[in-house]
Structures are given as C-alpha cells and as structure tokens.
N, C-alpha and C positions, 0 to 999 in steps of 0.2 A: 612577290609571293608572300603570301602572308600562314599560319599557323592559328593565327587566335587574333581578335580584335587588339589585347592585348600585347601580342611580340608580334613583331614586323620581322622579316626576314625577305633577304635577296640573295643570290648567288650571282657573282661577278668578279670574273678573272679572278676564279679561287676559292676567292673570299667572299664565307658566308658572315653577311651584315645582318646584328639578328640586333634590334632595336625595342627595348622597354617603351610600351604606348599608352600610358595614362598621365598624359601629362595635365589634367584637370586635379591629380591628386599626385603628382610629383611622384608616376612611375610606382608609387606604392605596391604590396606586395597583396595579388591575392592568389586564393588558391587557383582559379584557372590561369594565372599568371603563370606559377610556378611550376604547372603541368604542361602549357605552351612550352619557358623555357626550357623546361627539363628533357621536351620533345625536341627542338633545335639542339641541344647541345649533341643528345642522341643520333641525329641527322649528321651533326659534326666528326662525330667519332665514324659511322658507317660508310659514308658517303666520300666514295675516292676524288670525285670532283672538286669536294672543301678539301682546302691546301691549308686556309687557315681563317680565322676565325673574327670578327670585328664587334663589338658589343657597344651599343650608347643607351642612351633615353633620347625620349621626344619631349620637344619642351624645352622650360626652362632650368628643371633640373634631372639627375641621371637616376637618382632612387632615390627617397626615403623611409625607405627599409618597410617594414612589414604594415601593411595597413590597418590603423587600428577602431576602424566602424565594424568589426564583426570581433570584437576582442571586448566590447563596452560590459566590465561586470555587472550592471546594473542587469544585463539582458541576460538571466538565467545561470548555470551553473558555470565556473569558469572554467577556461578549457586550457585543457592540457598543454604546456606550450612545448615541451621537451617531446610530446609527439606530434606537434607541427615542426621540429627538427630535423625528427625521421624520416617523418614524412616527403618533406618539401624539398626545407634546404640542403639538408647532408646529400641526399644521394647525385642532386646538382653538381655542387660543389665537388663531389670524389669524380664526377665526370670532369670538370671541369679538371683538375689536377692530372688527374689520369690523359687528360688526350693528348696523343699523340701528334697534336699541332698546335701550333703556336695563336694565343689568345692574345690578342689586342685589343683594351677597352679604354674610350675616348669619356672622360667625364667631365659632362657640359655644362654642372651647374651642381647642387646640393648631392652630398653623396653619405648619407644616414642610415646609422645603425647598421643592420642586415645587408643594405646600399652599398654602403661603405665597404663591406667584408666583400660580396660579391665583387668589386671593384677588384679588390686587392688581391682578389685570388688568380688575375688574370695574368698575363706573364710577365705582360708589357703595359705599362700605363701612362696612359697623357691624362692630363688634366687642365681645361680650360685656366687660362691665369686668376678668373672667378671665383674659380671652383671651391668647394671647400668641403673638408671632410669631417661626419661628428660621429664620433661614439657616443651617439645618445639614449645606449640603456640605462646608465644612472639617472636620467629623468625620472625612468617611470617605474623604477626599483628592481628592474631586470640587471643579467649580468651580458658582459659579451658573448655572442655566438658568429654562427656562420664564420668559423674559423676565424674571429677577430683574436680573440686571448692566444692562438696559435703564432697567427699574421702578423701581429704587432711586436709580439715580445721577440721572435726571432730578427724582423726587420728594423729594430729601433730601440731595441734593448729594454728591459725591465723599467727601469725607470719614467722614461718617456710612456711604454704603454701603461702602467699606474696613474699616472698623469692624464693622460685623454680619456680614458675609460670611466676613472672617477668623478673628473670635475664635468665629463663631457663640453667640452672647450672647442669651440671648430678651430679645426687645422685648415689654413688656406695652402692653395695648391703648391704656391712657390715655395712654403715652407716644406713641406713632406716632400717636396722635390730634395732640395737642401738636407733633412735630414736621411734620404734613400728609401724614401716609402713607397713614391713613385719615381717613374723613369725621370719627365721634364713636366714641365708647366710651358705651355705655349698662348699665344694670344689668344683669344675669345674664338675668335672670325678667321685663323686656321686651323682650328681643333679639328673639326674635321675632314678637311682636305690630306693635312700632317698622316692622321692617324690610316686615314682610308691611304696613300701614299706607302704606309710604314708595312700595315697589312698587304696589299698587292706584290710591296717586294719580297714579304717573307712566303706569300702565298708562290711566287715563283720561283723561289731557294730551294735548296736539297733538304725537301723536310722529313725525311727520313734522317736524315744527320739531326736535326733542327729537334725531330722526337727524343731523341737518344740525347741530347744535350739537354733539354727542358727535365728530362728524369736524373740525368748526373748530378745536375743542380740540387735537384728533391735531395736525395740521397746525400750529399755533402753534408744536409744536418742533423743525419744523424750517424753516417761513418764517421769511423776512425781513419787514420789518414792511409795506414794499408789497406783496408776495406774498400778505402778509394782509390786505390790505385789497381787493384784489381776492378773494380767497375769502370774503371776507363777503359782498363784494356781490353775487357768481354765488350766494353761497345762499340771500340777502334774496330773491334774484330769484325763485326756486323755493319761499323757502316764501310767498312773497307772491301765489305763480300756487295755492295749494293751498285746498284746499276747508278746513283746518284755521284757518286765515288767515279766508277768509269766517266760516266760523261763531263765533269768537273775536270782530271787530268786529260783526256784528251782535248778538251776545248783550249784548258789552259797550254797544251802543245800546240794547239793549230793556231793559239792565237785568236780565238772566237769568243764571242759570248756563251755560256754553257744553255741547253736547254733541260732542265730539272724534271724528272717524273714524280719524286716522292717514291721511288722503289729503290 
C-alpha cells in the first residue's frame, strides 16, 4: 500500500512499515514527503490494527535531511525556514513522540541533518554497521532542528552534542551505539530482517503497557523524582485496570503464551 510515490507503507502482522522513497536523492525531504509522512504517522496513531510502527529508506541511504533544490537563494526571495518547521517537521515529530506505540526505525545508510533527528526521535534504533550519522547544519550556516539540540544534549550530554553539531563530523553507527544514541549497530545484510523481527514482537506485546512506558520515559526528563513516582503509579494503575494485564497473568498461570490485544 502505498500513500505517496514518496512513502511506501505496508501493514503486516501489526506493524505499519512506512519507508522514505527517493532514493535517487538519498530520501531527501520534500514537501509532499512530509505530508505523505505526516499522513502514515496519523494512520499510526488511529488505526487499532498498527500495534507498532517500522520506519527505513529505500536505497542506499535512510535520509539526508531537507532537500535543497527548492531552498537555491539564487531562485527568488528566500524562504522562511522556521515555517517550514511548523509547517512540516514539528507537528511530525510531536506525532511521533506522542504515539502511543512503539517506533522502530532501521537506518540503512546516510542519516543527515533533519535525517538524522527523525531517526532519533524514534524509540528504538538500529543502524546498519555503515551507517552513519551528520549533523550537517553547520555546513550550510543553519543551526540544529527537528528536535536534534533537544535529542542530542539529553542522549550524550552537552559536550559531545557541541561537538557534532559544530564540526558536523559523521558519527558511524557503532560509535553512537557505544556512546547510547542508538539502541545497536548490526551488520549491513541483517538490518533489516533484525529490525522487521524487533517490530513484529513489539507489535505482538501488551502495547498498552509498552504506551504507558514509552511516556514514563518522556517524563523522567523532566520529573523530579517524586513527580515520578507518582506517574508510575497513575500508570500501574491503568495498565493494571487493562485487559493486557489480565491476559499476561493468566497466561502466565496456565503456562501459555499470552495473546496481546493492546487494550
């Protein structure tokens, strides 16, 4: 099933596989790009059949960030980039954060700028052993977006995001594995079987718990530690009132496999 020539999208066993499609220009970002995406992620949030969520590129790499043949200042007045933010990436992105199921994104090859942030916003990340990751706004005299100056400083601390931001340096995969940016770095040629594997079994887990644990997370960075421990307990409470909950302790009584509704 497709959305846009651009984003590729399938739904199987859960998991909606929603795949960046210009690989002629390394997945680059345009606007009917980011109105396809922003339509799957939407799909994602409504649609009780997505359990959870799987994201790549086609090609030989996974983004490089915002395409810049419709950005050329020579070609008339220049355009406002802080409302191509509003516009495009932000409200992605708050979907993205916001849902309520768990994101898996597999990156196959080059993952720049904008690329790059998208990636990171996801829950769960693999990364081809190839792979590698730029902050390459200081190229072109831009600063970090799409939640990178957010992304970075919380997952690798100040120092390190100063450091890629400014020299714009690529980070290869096994590194930002190493320092916690991403989940692992796997070989080339299981990226994605791994990632499609990682997806299906979260897609079949109690993702009503899996929701509620994806937002405790969020919230840890900016509770206090009593603030957090009352947000555990209002979510103990919730996922202890769900039908995922029952069926988890009784399976584990009879000794079965559980089967998971996501209610």
């Amino acid at each position: 099933m497709t959305s846009s020539d651009t984003v590729l999208s399938r739904l199987d066993a859960g998991v909606l596989c929603i795949t960046l499609n210009r690989p002629d220009r390394l997945n680059a970002f345009t606007e009917e790009m980011h109105i396809a995406l922003r339509a799957e992620f939407e799909r994602a949030r409504d649609d009780d059949a997505v359990r959870a969520v799987l994201l790549t590129g086609a090609g030989r790499g996974f983004c490089a960030g915002q395409d810049l043949g419709d950005r050329d200042p020579r070609k008339g007045e220049a355009r406002d980039l802080g409302q191509t933010l509003d516009m495009f990436y932000n409200p992605t992105l708050r979907l993205m954060r916001d849902l309520k199921k768990p994101i898996v994104c597999a990156v196959n090859g080059v993952a720049a700028g904008a690329g790059a942030n998208v990636a990171l916003a996801c829950d769960i990340v693999l990364a081809a052993k190839s792979a590698k990751f730029i902050q390459a706004f200081s190229k072109i005299g831009l600063v970090p977006d799409a939640g990178g100056s957010w992304t970075l400083t919380r997952m690798i601390g100040e120092a390190r995001a100063k450091a890629l931001t400014m020299t714009a340096e690529p980070l290869m995969a096994e590194t930002a594995a190493d320092w916690g940016l991403i989940w692992k770095a796997v070989d080339d040629d299981a990226l994605i079987d791994e990632a499609t594997a990682l997806a299906e079994k979260l897609a079949a887990g109690p993702t009503f718990g899996l929701g509620l644990t994806k937002q405790l997370i969020h919230d840890a960075a900016t509770n206090d530690f009593d603030a957090q421990l009352d947000r555990e307990r209002d979510s103990q409470r919730a996922a202890g009132a769900s039908d995922d909950y029952k069926e988890g302790v009784i399976a584990f009584l009879e000794k079965r496999a559980p089967s998971f509704s996501g209610r």
